[in-house]
VOGU-3710 file (C-alpha; in Angstrom, 3 decimals, decimal comma):
1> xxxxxxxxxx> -25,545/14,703/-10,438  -22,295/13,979/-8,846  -21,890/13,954/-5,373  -19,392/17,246/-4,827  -17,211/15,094/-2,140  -16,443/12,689/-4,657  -13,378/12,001/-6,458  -14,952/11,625/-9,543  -16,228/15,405/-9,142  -13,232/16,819/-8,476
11> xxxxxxxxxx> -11,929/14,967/-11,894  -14,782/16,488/-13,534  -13,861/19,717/-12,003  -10,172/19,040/-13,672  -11,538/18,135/-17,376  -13,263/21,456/-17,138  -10,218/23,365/-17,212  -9,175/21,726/-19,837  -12,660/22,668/-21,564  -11,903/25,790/-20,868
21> xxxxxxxxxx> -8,352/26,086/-22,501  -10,241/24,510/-25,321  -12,765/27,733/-25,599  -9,882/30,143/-25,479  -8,840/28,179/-28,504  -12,246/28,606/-29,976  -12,195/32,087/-28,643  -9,213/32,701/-31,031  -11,012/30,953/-34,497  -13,824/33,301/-33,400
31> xxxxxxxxxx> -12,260/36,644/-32,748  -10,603/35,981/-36,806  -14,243/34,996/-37,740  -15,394/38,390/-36,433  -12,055/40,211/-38,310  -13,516/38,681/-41,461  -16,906/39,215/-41,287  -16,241/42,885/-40,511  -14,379/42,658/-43,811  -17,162/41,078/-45,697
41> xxxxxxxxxx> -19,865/43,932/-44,149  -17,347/46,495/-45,268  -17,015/45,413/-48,725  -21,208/44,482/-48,593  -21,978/47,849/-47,741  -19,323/49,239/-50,813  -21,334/47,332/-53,268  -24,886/48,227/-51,982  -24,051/51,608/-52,321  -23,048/51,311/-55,603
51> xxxxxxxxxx> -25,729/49,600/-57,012  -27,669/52,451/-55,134  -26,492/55,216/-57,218  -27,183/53,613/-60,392  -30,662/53,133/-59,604  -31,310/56,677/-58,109  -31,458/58,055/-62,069  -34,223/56,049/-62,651  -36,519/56,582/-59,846  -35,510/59,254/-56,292
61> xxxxxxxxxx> -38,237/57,618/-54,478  -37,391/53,823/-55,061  -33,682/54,976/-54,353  -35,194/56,676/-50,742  -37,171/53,402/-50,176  -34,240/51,348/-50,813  -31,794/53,972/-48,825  -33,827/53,862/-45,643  -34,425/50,142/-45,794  -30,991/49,932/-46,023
71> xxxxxxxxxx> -30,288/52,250/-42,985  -32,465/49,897/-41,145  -30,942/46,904/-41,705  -27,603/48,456/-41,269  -28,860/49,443/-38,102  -30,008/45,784/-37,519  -26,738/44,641/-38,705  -24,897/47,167/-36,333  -26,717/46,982/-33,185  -26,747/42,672/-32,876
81> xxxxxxxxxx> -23,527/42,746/-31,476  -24,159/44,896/-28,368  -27,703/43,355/-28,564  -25,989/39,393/-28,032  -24,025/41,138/-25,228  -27,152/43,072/-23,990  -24,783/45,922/-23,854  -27,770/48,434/-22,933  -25,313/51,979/-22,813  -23,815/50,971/-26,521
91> xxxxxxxxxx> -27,504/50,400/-27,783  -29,015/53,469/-26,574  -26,134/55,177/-27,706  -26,383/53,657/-31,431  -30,253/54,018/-31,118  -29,549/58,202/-30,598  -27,600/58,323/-33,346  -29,528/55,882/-35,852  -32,678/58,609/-34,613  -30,791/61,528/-36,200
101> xxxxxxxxxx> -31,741/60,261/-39,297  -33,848/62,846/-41,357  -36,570/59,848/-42,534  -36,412/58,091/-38,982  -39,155/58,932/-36,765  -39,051/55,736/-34,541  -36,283/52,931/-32,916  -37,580/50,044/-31,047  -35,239/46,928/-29,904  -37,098/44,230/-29,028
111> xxxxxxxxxx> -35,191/40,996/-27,366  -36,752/38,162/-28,743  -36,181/36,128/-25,877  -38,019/38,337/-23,358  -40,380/39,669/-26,019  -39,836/43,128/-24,491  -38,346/46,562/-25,711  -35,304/47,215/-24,878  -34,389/50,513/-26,284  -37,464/52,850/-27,650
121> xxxxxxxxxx> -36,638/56,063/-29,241  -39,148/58,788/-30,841  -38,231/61,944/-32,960  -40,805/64,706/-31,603  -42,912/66,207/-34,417  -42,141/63,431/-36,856  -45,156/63,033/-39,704  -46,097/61,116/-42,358  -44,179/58,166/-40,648  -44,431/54,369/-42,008
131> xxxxxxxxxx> -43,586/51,319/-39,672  -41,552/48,275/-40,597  -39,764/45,362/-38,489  -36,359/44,038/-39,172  -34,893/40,934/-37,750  -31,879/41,272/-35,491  -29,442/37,996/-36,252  -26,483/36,623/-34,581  -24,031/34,610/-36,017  -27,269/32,860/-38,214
141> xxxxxxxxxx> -29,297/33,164/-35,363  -32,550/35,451/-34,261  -31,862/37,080/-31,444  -34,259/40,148/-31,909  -36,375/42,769/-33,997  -36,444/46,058/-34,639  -39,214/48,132/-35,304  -38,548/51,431/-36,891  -40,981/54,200/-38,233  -39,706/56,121/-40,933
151> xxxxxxxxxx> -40,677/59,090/-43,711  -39,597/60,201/-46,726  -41,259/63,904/-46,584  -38,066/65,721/-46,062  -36,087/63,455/-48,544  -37,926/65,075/-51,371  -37,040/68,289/-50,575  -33,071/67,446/-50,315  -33,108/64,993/-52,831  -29,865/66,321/-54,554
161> xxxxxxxxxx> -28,248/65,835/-51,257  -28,644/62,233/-50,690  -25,765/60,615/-52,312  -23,500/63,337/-50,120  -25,086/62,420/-47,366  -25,100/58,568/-47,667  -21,824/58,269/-48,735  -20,722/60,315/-45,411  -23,172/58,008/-43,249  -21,590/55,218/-45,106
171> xxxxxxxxxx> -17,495/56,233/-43,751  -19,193/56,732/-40,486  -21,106/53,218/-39,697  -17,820/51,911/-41,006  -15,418/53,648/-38,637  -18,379/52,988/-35,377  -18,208/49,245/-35,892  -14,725/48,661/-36,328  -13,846/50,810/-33,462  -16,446/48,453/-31,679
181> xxxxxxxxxx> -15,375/45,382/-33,071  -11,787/45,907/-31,775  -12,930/47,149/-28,744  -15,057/44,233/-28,153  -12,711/41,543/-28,960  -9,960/43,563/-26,654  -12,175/43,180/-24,080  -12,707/39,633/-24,794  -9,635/38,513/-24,645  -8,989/40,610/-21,203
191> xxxxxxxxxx> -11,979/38,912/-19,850  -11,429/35,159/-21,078  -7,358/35,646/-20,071  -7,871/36,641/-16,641  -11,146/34,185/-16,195  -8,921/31,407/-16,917  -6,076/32,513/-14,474  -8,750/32,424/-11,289  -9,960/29,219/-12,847  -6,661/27,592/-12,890
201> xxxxxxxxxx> -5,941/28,880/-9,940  -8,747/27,836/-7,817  -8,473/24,332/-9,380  -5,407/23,780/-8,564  -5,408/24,813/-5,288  -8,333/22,884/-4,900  -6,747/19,588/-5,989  -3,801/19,930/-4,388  -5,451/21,109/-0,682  -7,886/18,151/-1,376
211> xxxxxxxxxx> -6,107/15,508/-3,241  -2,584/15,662/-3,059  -1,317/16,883/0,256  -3,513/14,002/1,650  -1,883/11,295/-0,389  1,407/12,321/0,412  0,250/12,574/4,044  -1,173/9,505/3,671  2,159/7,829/1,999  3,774/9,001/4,550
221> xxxxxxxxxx> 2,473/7,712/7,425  2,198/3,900/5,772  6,265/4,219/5,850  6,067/5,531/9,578  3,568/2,569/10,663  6,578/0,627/10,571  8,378/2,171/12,785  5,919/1,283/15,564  4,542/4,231/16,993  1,865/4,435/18,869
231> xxxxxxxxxx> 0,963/7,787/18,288  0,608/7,734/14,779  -2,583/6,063/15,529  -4,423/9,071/16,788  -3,453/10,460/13,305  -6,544/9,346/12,227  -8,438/12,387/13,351  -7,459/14,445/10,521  -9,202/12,831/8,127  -12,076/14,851/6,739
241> xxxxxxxxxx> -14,386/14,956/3,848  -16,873/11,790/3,036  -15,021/11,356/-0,746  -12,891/8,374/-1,475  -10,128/9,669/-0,673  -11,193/10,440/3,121  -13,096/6,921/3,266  -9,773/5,223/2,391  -8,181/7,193/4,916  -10,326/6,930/8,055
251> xxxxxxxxxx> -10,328/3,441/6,821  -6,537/2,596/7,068  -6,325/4,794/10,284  -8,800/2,636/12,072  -7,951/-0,935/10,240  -4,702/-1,223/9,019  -2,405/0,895/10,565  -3,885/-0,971/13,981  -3,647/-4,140/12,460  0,378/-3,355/11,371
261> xxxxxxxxxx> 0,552/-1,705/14,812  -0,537/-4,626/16,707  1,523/-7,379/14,489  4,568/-5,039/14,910  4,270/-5,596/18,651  3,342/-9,264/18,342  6,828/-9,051/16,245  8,754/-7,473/18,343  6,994/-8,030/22,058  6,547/-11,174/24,123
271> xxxxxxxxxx> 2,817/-11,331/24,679  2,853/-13,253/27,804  6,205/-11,533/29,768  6,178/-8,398/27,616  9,929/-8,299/26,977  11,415/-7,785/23,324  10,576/-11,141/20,993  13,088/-13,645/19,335  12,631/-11,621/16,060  13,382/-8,492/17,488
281> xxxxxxxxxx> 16,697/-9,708/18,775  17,473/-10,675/15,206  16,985/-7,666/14,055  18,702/-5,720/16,850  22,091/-7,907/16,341  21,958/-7,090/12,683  21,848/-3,717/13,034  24,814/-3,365/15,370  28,193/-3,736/15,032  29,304/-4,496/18,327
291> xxxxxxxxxx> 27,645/-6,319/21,072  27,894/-8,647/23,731  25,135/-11,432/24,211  23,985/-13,360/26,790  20,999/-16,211/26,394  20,229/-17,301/29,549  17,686/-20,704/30,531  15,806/-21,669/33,666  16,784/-25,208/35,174  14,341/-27,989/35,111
301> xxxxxxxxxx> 11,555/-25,609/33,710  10,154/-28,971/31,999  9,549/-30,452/35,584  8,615/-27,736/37,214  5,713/-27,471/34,213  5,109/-30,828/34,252  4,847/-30,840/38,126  2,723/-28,112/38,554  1,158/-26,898/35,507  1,100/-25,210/32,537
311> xxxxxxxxxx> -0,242/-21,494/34,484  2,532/-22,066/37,249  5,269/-22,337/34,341  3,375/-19,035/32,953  4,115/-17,605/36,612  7,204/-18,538/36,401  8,378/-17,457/33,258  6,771/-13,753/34,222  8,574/-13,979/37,449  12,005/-14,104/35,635
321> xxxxxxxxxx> 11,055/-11,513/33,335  10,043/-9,034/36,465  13,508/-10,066/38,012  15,425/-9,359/34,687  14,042/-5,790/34,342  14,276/-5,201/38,062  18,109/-6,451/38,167  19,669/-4,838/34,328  17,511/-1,717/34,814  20,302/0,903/35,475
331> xxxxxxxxxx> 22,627/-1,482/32,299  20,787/-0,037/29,592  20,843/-3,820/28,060  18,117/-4,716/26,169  15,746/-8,188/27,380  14,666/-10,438/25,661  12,477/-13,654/25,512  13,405/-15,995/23,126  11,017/-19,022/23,449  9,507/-21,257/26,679
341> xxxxxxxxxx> 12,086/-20,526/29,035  14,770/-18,826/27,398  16,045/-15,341/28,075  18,143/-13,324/26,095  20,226/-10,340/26,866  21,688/-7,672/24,843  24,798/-4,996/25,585  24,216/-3,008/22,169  27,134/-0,383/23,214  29,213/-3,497/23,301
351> xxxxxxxxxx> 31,531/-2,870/26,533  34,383/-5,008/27,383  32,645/-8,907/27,375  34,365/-9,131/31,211  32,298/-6,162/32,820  29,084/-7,723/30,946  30,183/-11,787/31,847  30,408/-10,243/35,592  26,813/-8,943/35,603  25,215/-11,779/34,126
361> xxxxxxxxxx> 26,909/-14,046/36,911  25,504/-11,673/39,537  22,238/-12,044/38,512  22,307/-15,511/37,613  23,746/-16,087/41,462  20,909/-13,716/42,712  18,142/-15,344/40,853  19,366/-18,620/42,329  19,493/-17,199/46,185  15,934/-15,884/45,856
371> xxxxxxxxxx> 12,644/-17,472/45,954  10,164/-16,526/43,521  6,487/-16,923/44,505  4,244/-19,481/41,696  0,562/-20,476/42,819  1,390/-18,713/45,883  3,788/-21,062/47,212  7,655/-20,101/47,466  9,831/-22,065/44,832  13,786/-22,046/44,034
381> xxxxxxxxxx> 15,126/-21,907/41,036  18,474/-21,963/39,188  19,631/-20,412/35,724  22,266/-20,739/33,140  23,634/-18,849/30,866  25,617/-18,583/27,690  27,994/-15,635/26,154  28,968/-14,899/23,091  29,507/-11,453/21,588  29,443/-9,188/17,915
391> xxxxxxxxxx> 33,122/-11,669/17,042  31,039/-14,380/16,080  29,465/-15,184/12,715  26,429/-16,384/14,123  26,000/-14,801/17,739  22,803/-16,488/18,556  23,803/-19,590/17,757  27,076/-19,281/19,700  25,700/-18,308/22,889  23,072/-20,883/22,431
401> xxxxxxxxxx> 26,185/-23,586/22,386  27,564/-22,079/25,155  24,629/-22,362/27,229  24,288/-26,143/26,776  28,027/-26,525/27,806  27,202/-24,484/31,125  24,427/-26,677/31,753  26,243/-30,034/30,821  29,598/-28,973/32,874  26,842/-27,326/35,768
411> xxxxxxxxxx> 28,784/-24,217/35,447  26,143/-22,000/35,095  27,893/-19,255/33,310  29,767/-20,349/30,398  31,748/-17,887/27,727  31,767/-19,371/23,574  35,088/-20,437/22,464  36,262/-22,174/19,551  37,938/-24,773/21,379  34,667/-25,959/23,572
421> xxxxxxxxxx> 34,697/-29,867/23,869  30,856/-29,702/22,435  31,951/-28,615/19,510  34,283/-31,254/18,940  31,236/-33,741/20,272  28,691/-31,962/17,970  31,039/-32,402/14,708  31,200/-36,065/15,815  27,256/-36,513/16,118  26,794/-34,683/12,423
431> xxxxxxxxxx> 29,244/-37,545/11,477  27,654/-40,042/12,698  24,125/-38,585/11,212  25,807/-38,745/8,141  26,473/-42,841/8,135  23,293/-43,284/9,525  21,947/-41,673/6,542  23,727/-42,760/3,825  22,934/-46,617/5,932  19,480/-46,441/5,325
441> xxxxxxxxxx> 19,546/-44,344/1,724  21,908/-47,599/0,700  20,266/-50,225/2,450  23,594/-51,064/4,584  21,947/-52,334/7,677  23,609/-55,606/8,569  22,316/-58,153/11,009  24,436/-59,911/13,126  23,535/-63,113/15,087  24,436/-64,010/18,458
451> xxxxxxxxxx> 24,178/-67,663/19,333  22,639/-69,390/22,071  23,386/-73,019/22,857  21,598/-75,520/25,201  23,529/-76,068/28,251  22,210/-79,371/28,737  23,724/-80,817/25,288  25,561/-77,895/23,772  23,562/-77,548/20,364  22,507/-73,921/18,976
461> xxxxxxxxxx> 18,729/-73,484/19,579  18,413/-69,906/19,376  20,085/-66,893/17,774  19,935/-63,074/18,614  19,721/-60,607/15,883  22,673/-57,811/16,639  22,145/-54,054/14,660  25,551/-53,124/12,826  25,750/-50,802/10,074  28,675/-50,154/7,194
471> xxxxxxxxxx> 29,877/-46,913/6,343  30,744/-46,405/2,308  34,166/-47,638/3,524  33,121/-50,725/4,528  33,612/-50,612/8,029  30,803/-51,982/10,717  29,842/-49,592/13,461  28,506/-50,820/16,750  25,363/-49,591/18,190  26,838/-47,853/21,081
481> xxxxxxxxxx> 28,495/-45,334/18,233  24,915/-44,488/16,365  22,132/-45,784/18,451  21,756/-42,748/20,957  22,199/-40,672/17,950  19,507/-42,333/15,317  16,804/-41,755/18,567  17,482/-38,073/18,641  17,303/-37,219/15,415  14,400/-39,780/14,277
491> xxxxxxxxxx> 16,490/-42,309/12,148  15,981/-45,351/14,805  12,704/-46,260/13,248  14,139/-46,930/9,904  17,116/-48,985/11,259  15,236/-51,018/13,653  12,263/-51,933/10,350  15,450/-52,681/8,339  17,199/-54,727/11,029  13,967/-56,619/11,619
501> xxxxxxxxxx> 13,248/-57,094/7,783  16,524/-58,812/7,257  16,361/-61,410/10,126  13,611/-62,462/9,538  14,319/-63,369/5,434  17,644/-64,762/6,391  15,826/-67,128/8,978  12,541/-68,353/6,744  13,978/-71,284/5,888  16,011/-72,095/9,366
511> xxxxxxxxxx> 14,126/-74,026/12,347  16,239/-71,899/14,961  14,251/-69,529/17,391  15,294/-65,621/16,877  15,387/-62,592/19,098  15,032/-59,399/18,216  15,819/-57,056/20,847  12,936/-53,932/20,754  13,398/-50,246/22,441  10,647/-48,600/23,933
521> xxxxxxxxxx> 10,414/-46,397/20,549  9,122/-49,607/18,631  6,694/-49,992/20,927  5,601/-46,562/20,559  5,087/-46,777/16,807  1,523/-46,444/15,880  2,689/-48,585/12,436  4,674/-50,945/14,262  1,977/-53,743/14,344  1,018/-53,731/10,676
531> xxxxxxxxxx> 4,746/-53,734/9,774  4,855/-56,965/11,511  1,969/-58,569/9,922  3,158/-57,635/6,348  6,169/-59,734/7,578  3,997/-62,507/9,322  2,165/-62,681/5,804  5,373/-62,670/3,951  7,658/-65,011/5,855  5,640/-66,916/7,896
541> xxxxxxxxxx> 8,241/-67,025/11,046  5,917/-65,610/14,037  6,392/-68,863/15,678  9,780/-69,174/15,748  10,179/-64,855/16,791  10,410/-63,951/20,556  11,117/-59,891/20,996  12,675/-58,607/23,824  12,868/-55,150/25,500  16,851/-54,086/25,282
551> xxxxx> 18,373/-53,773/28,984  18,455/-50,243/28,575  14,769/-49,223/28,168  12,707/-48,583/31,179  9,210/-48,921/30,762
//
């Protein structure tokens, strides 16, 4: 058996209806089998009635044998409908009449199934009576018996009368059962029509209350999830029933939608200063059409770390976000932390960039007069800050530029323009980037040697190995122009290996000492070692090699 809170059940429940418009259908083939076999009786009962007459010349009692034998199983014949429908008034009411009979002194129905009489009817001061059973059928099936006593002592006397008689009987039991047989199938249909309407009814009621109102509730709520609110979460409690359906639902109520909850906070919230997240500031600018920005970073946050620890930093970093809130609360602006110590703030009703520049200096002058308390000792600190607003293609990026000028030119406050002097000094590094890459994709890293003579006789005795490289134009850049640059953005290491390389082949076969001058990032380089013994193995030099640390590096 099904469980009845299943899913699967309530299918069931579904194909059943279906079933059941299938069995009107077979209703309808057996309501014309019914029509037909009425016909067939009809025209039966013609036939045995003839053949009855031609044999009542030859003998009057074989003809009364055959008559009531034929009354009996017309009765048979008559009563098996209401019998299959156990329709007890119709059978007592054929019974009565099949007991007028002049011969009939007896009717008993007998349901075969029960074994028990249904209907018993006797004539009072019957004689000469003879018993015989007849077997009710149903569609080719038993469902009863009949058992009738009978005598033919008055049929002797009205002998003449019989064929009269019959013939009337005859019209009669032909106008009872089709009166019956339409008013049974009327009924019928009544019955199976309106029996299907509750059906259909219930059912679908029943799926849609059960199914697919919570499905839709359920869709619904997976596109509010997204929206963040916290009190679709207690939405949970109205999911009943222990089917599928409410399984699945309890279990996204208690699972996912928390899960999405807390990831669309960890999306959209700082976890450690609870201000709005990097992402969420995206997603803010995007949406709006006119802003003004402000990113905004704390001074020497790396020493302060560094100098007192990674919780103090923590400290401090939730200090600023407690003065941000306490400072822009009556703004409206939206705060932000973008990541380690930068801040972000957001006009989203986009008011004249002056009103917004002038509160952004006022609190970055008011965070700078006040001290904030980390590991319970007072500290000062300083911010900068950089504006850009909803003019520039990239906002983010533009306030972000901004902010480094402020804190190069110490002006702490610092508007984008187009014309900033870091701009023109940023265009120049991705230029330079550029030689230095297409240097080392092209192998055009050219030594140059210095020479060193003996002071005492004036011969060469040692050279120094001098980094240049050549641009696809052929010109030689000096290291001041890429040097700085190649150690910010990880290039050195591949200049100073090819620089190295180089030397040392061009000075294999010489006797003269070289110098190579090293930075502190060769040093550093965990394969800087083996990439000298390759070239000890190769070239053979090591005597002859003396390294120094370059002026510049401090150690």
């Amino acid at each position: 058996m099904f469980d009845k809170d299943s899913i699967k059940y309530k299918l069931i429940v579904v194909t059943s209806s279906m079933i059941l418009v299938l069995m009107c259908v077979l209703l309808a083939f057996q309501l014309y089998s019914s029509l037909t076999l009425e016909s067939e009786v009809q025209e039966s009962s013609i036939n045995r009635l003839q053949e009855y007459s031609e044999e009542e010349n030859r003998n009057l009692l074989e003809r009364l044998r055959s008559d009531i034998a034929f009354y009996i199983d017309m009765m048979a014949l008559t009563i098996s409908t209401e019998l299959y429908n156990l329709n007890d008034e119709s059978l007592n009411d054929k019974s009565r009449k099949f007991i007028q009979h002049d011969a009939i002194c007896s009717i008993v129905i007998i349901d075969a199934i029960s074994n028990a009489p249904i209907t018993e009817i006797r004539k009072e001061g019957a004689r000469g009576c003879v018993a015989t059973s007849v077997g009710i059928m149903h569609a080719g099936e038993r469902i009863g018996r009949l058992d009738v006593e009978y005598t033919l002592a008055r049929f002797e006397e009205i002998a003449n009368e019989t064929r009269l008689q019959l013939e009337v009987a005859r019209e009669r039991l032909h106008e009872d059962m089709t009166a019956v047989s339409h008013r049974n199938i009327l009924i019928q249909i009544v019955i199976y029509v309106i029996a299907t309407l509750i059906l259909l009814n219930l059912i679908v009621t029943r799926i849609n209350r059960s199914i697919i109102r919570p499905i839709y509730a359920l869709m619904l709520d997976m596109r509010r999830v997204n929206q963040n609110e916290q009190a679709l979460l207690q939405l949970g409690d109205g999911c009943h029933g222990e089917d599928e359906l409410g399984r699945l639902c309890r279990y996204f109520y208690e699972h996912i939608a928390t899960l999405i909850h807390q990831l669309n906070k960890r999306a959209n919230y700082d976890d450690l200063t609870s201000l709005l997240s990097r992402q969420r500031l995206i997603g803010d600018i995007q949406r709006r059409d006119k802003f003004n920005l402000a990113i905004l970073d704390i001074d020497r946050f790396k020493e302060i770390n560094n100098l007192l620890g990674i919780e103090a930093g923590d400290e401090l970093l939730k200090a600023t976000s407690v003065s941000l809130v306490a400072f822009f609360t009556r703004d409206g602006y939206a705060l932000y932390r973008l990541n380690a110590d930068e801040f972000a703030v957001l006009d989203g009703a986009g008011e004249e960039q002056a009103a917004f520049e002038k509160r952004i200096r006022e609190f970055v002058e008011d965070y700078g007069r006040k001290e904030l308390t980390v590991k319970n000792e007072p500290i000062s600190v300083a911010i900068s800050s950089g504006l850009s607003d909803s003019r520039e293609p990239m906002p983010m990026m533009a306030a972000t530029t901004a902010l480094k000028y402020a804190k190069e030119k110490k002006a702490k406050v610092a508007i984008y323009r187009r014309d900033l002097p870091i701009l023109k000094e940023y265009e120049c590094n991705l230029r330079v980037a550029k030689v230095i890459r297409h240097a080392i994709e092209e192998d055009l890293v050219v030594p140059f040697f210095q020479p060193i003579k003996d002071v005492g006789n004036g011969s060469v005795y040692k050279y120094e190995a001098l980094m240049r490289i050549r641009d696809r134009s052929g010109v030689i850049h000096a290291p001041l122009e890429f040097l700085e640059i190649s150690k910010k953005s990880g290039s050195y290491g591949d200049l100073s290996h090819r620089l190295i390389k180089k030397s040392v082949a061009l000075f294999r076969d010489r006797k003269e000492i070289l110098a190579i001058n090293l930075s502190i990032l060769d040093i550093e380089d965990d394969g800087f070692l083996g990439f000298l013994r390759k070239l000890r193995d190769t070239y053979g030099i090591m005597d002859r090699l003396i390294f120094e640390i370059t002026e510049q590096e401090r150690v």
